[in-house]
N, CA, C and O atoms as CSV, one atom per row, in Angstrom:
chain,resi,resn,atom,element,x,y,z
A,1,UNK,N,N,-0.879,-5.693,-18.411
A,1,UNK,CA,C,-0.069,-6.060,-17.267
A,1,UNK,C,C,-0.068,-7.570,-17.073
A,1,UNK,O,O,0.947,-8.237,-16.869
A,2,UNK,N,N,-1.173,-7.987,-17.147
A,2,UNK,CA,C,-1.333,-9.940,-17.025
A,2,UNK,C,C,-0.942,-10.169,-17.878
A,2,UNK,O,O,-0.414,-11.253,-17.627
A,3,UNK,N,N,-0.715,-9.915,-19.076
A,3,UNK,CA,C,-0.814,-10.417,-20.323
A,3,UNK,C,C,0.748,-11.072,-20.025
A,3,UNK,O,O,0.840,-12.221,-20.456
A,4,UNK,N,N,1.892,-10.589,-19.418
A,4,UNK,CA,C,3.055,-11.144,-19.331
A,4,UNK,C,C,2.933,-12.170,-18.912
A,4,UNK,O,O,3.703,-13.067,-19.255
A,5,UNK,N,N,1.865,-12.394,-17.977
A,5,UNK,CA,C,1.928,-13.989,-17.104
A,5,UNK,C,C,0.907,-14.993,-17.850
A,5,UNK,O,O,0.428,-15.968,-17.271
A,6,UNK,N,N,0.634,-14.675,-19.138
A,6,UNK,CA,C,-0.372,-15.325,-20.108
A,6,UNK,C,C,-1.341,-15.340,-19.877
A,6,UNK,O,O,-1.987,-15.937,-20.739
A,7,UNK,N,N,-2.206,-14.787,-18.690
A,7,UNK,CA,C,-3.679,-14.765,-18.061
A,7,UNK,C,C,-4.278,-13.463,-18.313
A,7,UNK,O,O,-4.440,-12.641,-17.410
A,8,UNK,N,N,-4.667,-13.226,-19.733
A,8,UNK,CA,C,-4.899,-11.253,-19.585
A,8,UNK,C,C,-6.491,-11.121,-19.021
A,8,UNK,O,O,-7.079,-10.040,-19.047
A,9,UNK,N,N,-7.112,-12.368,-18.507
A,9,UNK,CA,C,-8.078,-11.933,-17.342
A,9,UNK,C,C,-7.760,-12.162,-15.831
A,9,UNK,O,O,-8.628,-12.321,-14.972
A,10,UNK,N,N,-6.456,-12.161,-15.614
A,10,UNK,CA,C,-5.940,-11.966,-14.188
A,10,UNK,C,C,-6.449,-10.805,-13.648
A,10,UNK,O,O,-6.207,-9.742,-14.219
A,11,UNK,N,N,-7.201,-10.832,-12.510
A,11,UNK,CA,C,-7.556,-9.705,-11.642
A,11,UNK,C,C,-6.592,-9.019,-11.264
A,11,UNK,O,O,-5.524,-9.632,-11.292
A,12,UNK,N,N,-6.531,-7.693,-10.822
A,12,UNK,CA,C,-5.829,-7.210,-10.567
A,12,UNK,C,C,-6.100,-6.097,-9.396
A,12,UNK,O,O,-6.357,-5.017,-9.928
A,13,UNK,N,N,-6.119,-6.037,-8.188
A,13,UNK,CA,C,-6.400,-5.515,-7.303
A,13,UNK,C,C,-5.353,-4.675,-6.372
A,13,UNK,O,O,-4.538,-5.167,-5.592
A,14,UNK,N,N,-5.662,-2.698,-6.755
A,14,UNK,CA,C,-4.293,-2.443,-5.910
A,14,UNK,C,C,-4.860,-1.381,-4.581
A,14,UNK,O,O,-5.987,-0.904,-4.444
A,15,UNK,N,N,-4.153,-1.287,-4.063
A,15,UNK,CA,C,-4.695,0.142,-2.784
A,15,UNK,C,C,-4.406,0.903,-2.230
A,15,UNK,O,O,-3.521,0.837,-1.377
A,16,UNK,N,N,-5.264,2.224,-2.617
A,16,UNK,CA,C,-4.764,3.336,-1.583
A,16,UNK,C,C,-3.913,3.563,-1.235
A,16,UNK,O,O,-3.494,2.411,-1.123
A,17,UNK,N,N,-2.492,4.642,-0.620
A,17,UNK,CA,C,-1.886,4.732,0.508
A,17,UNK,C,C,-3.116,5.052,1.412
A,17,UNK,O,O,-4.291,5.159,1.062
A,18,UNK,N,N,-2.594,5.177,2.607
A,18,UNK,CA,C,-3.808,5.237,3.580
A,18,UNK,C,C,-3.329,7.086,4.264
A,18,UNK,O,O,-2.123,7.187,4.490
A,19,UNK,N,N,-3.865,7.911,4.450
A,19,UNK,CA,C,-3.532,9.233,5.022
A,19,UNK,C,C,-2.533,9.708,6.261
A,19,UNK,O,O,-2.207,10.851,6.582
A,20,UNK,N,N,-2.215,8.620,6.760
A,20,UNK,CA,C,-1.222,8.667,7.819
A,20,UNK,C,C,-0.226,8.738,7.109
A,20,UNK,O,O,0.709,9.373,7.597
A,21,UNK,N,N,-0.018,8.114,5.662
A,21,UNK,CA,C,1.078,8.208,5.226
A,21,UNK,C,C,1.556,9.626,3.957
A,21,UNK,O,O,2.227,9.787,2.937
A,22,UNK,N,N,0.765,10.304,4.799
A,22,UNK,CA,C,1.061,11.923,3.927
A,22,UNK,C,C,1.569,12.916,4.248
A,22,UNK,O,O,1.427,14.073,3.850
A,23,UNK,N,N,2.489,12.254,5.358
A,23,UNK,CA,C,3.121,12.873,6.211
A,23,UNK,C,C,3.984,12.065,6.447
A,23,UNK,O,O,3.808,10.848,6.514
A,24,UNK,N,N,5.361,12.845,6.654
A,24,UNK,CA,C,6.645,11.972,6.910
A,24,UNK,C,C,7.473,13.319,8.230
A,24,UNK,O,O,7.289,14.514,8.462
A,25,UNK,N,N,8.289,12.347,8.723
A,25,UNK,CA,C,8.698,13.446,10.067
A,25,UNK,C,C,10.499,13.068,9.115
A,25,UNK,O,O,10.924,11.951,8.821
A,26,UNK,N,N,11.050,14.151,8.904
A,26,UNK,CA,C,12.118,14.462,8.861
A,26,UNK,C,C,13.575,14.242,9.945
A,26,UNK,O,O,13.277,13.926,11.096
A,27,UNK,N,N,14.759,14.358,9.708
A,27,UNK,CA,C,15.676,13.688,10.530
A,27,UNK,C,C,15.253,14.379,11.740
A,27,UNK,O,O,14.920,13.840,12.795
A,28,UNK,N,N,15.300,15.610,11.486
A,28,UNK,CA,C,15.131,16.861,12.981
A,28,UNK,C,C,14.262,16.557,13.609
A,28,UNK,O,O,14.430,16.849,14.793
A,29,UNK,N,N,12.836,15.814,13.271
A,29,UNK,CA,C,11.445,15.414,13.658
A,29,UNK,C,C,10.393,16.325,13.964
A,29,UNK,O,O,9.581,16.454,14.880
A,30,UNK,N,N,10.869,17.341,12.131
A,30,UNK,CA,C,9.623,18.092,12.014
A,30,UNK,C,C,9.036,17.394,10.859
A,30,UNK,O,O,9.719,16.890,9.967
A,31,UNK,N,N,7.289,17.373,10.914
A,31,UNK,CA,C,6.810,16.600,9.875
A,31,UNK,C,C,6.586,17.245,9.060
A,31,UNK,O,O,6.204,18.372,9.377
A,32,UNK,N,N,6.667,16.989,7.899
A,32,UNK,CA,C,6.601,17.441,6.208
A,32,UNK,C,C,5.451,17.185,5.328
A,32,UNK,O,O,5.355,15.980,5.094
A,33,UNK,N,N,4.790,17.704,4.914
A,33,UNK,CA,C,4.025,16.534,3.617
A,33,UNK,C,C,4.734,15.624,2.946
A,33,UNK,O,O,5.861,15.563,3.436
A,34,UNK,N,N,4.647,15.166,2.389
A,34,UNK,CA,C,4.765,14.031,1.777
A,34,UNK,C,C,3.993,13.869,0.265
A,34,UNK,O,O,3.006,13.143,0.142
A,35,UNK,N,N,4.556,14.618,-0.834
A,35,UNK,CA,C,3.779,14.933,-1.630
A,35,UNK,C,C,3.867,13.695,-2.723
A,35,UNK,O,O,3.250,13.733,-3.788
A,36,UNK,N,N,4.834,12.433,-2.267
A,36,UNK,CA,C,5.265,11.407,-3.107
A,36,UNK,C,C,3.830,10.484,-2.810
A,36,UNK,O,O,3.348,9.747,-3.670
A,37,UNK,N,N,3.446,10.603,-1.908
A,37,UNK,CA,C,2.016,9.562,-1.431
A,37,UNK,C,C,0.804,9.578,-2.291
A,37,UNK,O,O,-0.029,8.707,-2.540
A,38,UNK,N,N,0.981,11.210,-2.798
A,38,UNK,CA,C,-0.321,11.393,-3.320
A,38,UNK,C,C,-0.443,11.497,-4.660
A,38,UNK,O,O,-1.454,11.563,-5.359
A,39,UNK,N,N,0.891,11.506,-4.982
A,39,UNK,CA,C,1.335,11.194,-6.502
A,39,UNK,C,C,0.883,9.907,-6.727
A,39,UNK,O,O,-0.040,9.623,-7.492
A,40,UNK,N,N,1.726,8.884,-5.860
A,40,UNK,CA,C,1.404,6.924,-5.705
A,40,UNK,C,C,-0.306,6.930,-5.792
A,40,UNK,O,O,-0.749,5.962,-6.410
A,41,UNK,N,N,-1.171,7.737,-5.343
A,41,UNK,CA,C,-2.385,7.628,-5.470
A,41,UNK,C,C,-3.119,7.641,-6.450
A,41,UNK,O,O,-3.903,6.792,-6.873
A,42,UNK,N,N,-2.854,8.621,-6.808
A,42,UNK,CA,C,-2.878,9.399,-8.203
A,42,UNK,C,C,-2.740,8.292,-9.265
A,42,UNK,O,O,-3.629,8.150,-10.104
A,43,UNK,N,N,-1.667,7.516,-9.252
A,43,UNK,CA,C,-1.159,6.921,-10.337
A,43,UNK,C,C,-1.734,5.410,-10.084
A,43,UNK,O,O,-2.236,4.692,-10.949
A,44,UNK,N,N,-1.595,5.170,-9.050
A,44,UNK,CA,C,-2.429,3.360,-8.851
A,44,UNK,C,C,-3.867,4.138,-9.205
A,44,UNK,O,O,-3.988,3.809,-10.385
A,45,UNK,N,N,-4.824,4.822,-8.955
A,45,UNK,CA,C,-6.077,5.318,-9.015
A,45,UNK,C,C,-6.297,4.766,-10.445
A,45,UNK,O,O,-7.059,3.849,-10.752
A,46,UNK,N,N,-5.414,5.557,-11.347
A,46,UNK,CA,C,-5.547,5.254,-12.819
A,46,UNK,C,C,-5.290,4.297,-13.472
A,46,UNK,O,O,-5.285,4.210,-14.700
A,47,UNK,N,N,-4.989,3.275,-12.473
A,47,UNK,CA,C,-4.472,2.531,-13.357
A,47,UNK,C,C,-5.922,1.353,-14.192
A,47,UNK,O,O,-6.083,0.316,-14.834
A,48,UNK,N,N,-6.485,2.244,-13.701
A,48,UNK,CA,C,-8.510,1.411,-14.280
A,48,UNK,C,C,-8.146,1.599,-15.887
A,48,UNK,O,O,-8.476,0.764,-16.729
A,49,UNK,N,N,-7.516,2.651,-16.152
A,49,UNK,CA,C,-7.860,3.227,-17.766
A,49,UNK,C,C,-7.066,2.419,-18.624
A,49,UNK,O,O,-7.255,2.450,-19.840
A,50,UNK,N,N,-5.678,1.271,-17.800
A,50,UNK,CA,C,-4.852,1.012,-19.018
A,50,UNK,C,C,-4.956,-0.700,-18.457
A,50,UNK,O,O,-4.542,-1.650,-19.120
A,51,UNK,N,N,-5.433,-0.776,-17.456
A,51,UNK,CA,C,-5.064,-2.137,-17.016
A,51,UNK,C,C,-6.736,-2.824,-16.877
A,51,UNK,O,O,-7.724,-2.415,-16.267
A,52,UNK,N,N,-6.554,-3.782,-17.562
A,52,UNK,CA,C,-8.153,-4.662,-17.673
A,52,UNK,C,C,-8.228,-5.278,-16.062
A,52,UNK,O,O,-7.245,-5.324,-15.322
A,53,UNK,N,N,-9.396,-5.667,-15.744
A,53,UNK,CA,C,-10.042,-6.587,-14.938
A,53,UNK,C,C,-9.213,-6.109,-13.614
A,53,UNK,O,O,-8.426,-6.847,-13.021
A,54,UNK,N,N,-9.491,-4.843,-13.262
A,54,UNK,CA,C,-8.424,-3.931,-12.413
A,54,UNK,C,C,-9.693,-3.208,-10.698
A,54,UNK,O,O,-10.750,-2.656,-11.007
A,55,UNK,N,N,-9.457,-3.305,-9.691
A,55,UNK,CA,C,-10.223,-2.624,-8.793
A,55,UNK,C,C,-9.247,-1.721,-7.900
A,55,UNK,O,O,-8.070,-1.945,-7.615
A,56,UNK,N,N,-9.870,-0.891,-7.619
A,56,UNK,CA,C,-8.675,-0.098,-6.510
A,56,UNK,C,C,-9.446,0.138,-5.218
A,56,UNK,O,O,-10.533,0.717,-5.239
A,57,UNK,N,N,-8.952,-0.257,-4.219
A,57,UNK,CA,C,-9.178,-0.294,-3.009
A,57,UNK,C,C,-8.964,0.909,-1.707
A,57,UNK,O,O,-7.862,1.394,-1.450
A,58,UNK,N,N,-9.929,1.181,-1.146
A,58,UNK,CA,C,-9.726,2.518,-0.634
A,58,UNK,C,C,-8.803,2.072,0.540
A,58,UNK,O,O,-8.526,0.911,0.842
A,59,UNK,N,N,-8.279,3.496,1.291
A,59,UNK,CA,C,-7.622,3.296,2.232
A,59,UNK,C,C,-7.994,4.180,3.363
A,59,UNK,O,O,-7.254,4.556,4.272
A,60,UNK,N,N,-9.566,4.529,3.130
A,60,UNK,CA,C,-10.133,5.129,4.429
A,60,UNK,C,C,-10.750,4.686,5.390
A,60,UNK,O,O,-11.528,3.734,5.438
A,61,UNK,N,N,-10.275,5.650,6.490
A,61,UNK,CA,C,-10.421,5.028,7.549
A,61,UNK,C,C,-9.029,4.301,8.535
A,61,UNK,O,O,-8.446,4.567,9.586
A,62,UNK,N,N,-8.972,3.450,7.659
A,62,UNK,CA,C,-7.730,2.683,8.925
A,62,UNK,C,C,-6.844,3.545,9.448
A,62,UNK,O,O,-6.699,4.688,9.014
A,63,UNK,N,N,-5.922,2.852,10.820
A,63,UNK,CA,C,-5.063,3.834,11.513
A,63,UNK,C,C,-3.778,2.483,11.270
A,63,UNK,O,O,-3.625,1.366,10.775
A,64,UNK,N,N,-2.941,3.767,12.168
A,64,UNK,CA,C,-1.425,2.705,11.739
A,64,UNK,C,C,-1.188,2.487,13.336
A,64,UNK,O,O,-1.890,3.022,14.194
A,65,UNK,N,N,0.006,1.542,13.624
A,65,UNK,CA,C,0.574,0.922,14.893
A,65,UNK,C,C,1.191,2.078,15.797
A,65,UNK,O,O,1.568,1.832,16.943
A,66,UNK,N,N,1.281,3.393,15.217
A,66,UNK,CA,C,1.959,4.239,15.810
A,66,UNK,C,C,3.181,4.257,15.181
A,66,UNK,O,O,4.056,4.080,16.029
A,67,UNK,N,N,3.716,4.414,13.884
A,67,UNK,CA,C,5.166,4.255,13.034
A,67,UNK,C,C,4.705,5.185,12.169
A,67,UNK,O,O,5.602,5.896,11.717
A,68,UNK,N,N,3.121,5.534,11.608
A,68,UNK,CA,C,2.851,6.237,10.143
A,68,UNK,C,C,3.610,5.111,9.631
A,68,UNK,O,O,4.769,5.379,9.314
A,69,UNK,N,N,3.220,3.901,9.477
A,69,UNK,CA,C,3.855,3.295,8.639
A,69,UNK,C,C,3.034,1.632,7.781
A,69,UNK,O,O,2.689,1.390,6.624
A,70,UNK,N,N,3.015,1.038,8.730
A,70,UNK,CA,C,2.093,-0.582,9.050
A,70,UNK,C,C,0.355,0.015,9.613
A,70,UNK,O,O,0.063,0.959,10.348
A,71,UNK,N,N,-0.362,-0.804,9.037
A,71,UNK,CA,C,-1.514,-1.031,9.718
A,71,UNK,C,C,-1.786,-1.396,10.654
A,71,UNK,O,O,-1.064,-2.381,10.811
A,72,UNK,N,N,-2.716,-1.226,11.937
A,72,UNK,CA,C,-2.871,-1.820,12.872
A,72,UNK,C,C,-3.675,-2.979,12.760
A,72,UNK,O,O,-4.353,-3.039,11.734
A,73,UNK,N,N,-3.792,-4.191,13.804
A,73,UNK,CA,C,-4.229,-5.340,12.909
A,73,UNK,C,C,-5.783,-5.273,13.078
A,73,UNK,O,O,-6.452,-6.278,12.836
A,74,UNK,N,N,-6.395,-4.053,13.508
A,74,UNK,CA,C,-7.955,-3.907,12.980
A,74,UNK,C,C,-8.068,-3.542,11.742
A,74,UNK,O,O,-8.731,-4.157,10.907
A,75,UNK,N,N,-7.489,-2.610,11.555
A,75,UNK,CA,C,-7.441,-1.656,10.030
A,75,UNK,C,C,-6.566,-2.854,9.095
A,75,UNK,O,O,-6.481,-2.385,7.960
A,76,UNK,N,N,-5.996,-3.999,9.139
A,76,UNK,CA,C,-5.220,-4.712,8.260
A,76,UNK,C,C,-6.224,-5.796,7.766
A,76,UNK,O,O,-6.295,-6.270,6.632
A,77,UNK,N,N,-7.162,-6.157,9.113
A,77,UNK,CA,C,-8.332,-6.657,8.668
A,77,UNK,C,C,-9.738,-6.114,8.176
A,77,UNK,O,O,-10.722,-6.845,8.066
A,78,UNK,N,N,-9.734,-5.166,7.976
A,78,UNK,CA,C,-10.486,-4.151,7.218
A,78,UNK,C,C,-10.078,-4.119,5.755
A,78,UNK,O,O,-10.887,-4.115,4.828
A,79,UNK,N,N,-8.917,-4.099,5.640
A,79,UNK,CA,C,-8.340,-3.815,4.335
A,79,UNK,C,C,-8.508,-5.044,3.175
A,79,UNK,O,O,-8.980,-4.993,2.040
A,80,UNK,N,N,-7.983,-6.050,3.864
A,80,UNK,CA,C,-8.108,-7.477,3.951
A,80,UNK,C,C,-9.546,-7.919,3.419
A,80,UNK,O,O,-9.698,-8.620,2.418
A,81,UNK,N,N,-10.795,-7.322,4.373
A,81,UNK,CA,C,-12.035,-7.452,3.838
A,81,UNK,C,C,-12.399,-6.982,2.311
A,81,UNK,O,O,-12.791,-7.654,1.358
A,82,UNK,N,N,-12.062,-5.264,2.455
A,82,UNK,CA,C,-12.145,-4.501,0.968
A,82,UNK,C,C,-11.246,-5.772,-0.242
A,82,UNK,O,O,-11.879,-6.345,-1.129
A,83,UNK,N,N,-9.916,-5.969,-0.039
A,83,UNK,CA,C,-9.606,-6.432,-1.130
A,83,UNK,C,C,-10.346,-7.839,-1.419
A,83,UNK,O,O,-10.179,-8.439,-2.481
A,84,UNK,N,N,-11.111,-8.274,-0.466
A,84,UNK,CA,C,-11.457,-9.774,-0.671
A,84,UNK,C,C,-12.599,-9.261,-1.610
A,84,UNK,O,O,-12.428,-9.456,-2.813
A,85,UNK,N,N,-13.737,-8.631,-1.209
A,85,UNK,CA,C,-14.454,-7.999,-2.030
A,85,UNK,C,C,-14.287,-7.194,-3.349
A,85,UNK,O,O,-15.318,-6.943,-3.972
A,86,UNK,N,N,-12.825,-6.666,-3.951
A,86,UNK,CA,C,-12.546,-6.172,-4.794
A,86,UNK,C,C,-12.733,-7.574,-5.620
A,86,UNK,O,O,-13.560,-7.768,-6.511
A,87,UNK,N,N,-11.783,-8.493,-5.122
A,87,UNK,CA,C,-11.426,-9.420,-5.950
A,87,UNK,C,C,-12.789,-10.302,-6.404
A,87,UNK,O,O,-13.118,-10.861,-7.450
A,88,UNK,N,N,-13.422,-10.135,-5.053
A,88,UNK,CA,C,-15.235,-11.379,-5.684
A,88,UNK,C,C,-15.452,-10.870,-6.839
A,88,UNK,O,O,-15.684,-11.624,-7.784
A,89,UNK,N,N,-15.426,-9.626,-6.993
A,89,UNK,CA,C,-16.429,-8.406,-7.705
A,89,UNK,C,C,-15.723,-8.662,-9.153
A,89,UNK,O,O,-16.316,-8.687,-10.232
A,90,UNK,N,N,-14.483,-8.825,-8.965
A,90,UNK,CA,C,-13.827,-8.439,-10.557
A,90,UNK,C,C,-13.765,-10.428,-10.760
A,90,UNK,O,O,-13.210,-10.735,-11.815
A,91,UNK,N,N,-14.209,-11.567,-9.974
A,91,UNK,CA,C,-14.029,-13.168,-10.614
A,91,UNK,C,C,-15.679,-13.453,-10.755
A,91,UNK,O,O,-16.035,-14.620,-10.916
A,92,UNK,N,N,-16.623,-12.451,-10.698
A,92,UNK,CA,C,-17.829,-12.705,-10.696
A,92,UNK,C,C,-18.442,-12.685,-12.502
A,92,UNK,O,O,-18.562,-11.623,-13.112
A,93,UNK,N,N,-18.735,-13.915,-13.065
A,93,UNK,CA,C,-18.961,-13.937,-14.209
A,93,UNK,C,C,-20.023,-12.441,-14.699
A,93,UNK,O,O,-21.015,-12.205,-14.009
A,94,UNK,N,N,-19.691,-11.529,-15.912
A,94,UNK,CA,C,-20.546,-10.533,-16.402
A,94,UNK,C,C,-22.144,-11.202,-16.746
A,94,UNK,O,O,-22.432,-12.255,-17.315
A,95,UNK,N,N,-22.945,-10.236,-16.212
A,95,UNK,CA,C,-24.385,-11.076,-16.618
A,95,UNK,C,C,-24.690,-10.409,-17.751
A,95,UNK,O,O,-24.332,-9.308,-18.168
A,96,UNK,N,N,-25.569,-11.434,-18.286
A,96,UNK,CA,C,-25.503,-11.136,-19.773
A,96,UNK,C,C,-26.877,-10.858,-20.022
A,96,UNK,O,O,-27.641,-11.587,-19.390
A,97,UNK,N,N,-27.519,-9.834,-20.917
A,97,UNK,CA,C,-28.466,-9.075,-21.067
A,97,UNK,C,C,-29.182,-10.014,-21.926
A,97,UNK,O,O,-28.269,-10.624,-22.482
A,98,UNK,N,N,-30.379,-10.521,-22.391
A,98,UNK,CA,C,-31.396,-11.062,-22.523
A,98,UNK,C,C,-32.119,-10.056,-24.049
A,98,UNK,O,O,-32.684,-8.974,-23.891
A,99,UNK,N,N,-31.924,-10.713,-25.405
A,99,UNK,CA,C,-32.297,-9.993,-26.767
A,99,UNK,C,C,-33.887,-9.659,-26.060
A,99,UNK,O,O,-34.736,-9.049,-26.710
């Protein structure tokens, strides 16, 4: 995936949908699953197996503004925290084992 932008140790940090969004309310405003969310999960989850220097970020816990949609700005700074920490974790030089 970096490799296009010539950096193939570009970090790469993606996240979660968060569970509010597994549910969608329909025109009538009956709510539905939402079985496209958990597919998106599914598929960013994996993306460890094809994409180098890669973390995935959870999305538990936070709540939304009341839309099922945006984060509220506690949970945006929560999230905010996790990815800052994804990213230390994956620019932190590998320690190297000792013959």
């Amino acid at each position: 995936m970096s490799g296009g932008l010539q950096a193939p140790a570009l970090p790469f940090v993606a996240g979660q949908l968060p569970a509010f969004q597994f549910t969608k309310t329909d025109p009538t405003g009956t709510t539905q699953p939402n079985p496209g969310a958990e597919r998106m999960n599914a598929a960013v989850a994996s993306l460890g197996k094809t994409v180098a220097h890669y973390a995935y970020v959870s999305a538990a816990g936070p709540t939304d503004r009341g839309d099922h949609l945006h984060f509220d700005a506690r949970s945006a700074r929560l999230l905010g925290r996790r990815y800052a920490q994804a990213i230390q974790q994956l620019q932190r030089p590998a320690r190297r084992t000792r013959p």
